[in-house]
N, C-alpha and C positions, 0 to 999 in steps of 0.2 A: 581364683575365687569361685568360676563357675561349676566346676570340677569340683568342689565340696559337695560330698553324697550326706545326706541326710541318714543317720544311723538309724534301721527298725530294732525298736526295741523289743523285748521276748514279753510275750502278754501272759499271764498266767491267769486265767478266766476258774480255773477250780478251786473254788472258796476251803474246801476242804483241807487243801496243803498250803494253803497262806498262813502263815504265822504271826500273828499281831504278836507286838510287845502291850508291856502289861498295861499302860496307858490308853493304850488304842480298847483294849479290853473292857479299861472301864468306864472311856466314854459310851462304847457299846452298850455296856449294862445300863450305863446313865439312862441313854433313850429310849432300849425295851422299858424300865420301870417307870418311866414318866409316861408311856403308853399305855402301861397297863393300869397303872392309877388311874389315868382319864379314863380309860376305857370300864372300870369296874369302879367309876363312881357313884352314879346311880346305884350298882349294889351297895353300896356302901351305906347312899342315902336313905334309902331302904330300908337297911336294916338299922340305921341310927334312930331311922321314924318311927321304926317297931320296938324299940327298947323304951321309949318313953310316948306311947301312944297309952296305955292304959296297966294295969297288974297285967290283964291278959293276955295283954299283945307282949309283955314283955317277959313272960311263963313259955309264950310261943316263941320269941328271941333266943332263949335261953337256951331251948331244946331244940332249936335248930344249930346255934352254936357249939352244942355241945358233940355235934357230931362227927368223928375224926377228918372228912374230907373238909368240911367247913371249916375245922380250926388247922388244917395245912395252906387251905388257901388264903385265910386268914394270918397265921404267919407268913406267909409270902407277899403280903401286900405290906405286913410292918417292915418287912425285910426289904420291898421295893423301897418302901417309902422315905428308912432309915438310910440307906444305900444313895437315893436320887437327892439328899436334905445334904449327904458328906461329898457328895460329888458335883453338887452345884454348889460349894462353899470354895471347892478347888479351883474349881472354872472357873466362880468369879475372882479367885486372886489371881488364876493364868489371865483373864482379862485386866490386872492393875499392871499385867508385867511383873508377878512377884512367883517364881518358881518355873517359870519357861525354860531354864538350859535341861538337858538332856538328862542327867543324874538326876536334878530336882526333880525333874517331872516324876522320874521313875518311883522317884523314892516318895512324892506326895499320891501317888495311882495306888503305892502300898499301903498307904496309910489310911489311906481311903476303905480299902477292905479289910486292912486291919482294925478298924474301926466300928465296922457297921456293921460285921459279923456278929460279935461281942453285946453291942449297945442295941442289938435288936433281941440278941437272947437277955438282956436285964427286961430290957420293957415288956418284952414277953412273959419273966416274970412276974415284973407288977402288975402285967394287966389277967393273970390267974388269979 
């Protein structure tokens, strides 16, 4: 029993050639966009005070809005937000215990982004 050597395992420290499966991926994404929600709420409140602050201020919303980096960053924050609402819907059912074995997961991490890709280009729509 003494004589059992302890095995070093091989470390692979370069993030670069690590390969997440598609799960691990979209918890990843989960936490970038609920960072960057918190992080660009203030803009957000911002500009929600400015749409309904007066005609004027909301003439100046308009034409800030209207400017293509602002309506890219602006889809990207529907696209966080749609993405981190389908991905904490997953989580809390892996928290009931309902989609834990190995295929489940795989296949609800899919749906997940088969989902929120779609349903942030509709909202996108409506909100043209």
């Amino acid at each position: 029993m003494a004589e059992m050597s302890i095995k070093k395992r091989p470390k692979n420290l370069d993030l670069t050639t690590i390969r997440l499966p598609l799960p691990g991926k979209v918890s990843i994404l989960h936490r970038v966009s609920g960072a960057g929600l918190f992080l660009c709420l203030p803009v957000l409140l911002w500009l929600f005070g400015a749409s309904l602050g007066s005609p004027e201020s909301f003439a100046n919303f308009k034409s800030i809005a209207g400017m293509l980096p602002v309506k890219v960053i602006l889809a990207g924050l529907l696209w966080a937000f749609v993405h981190h609402f389908c991905a904490g819907i997953r989580f809390l059912l892996l928290d009931l215990h309902i989609g834990i074995e190995k295929e489940a997961a795989r296949k609800s991490a899919g749906v997940v982004l088969a989902v929120s890709i779609p349903l942030t280009l509709v909202l996108w729509g409506m909100l043209l």
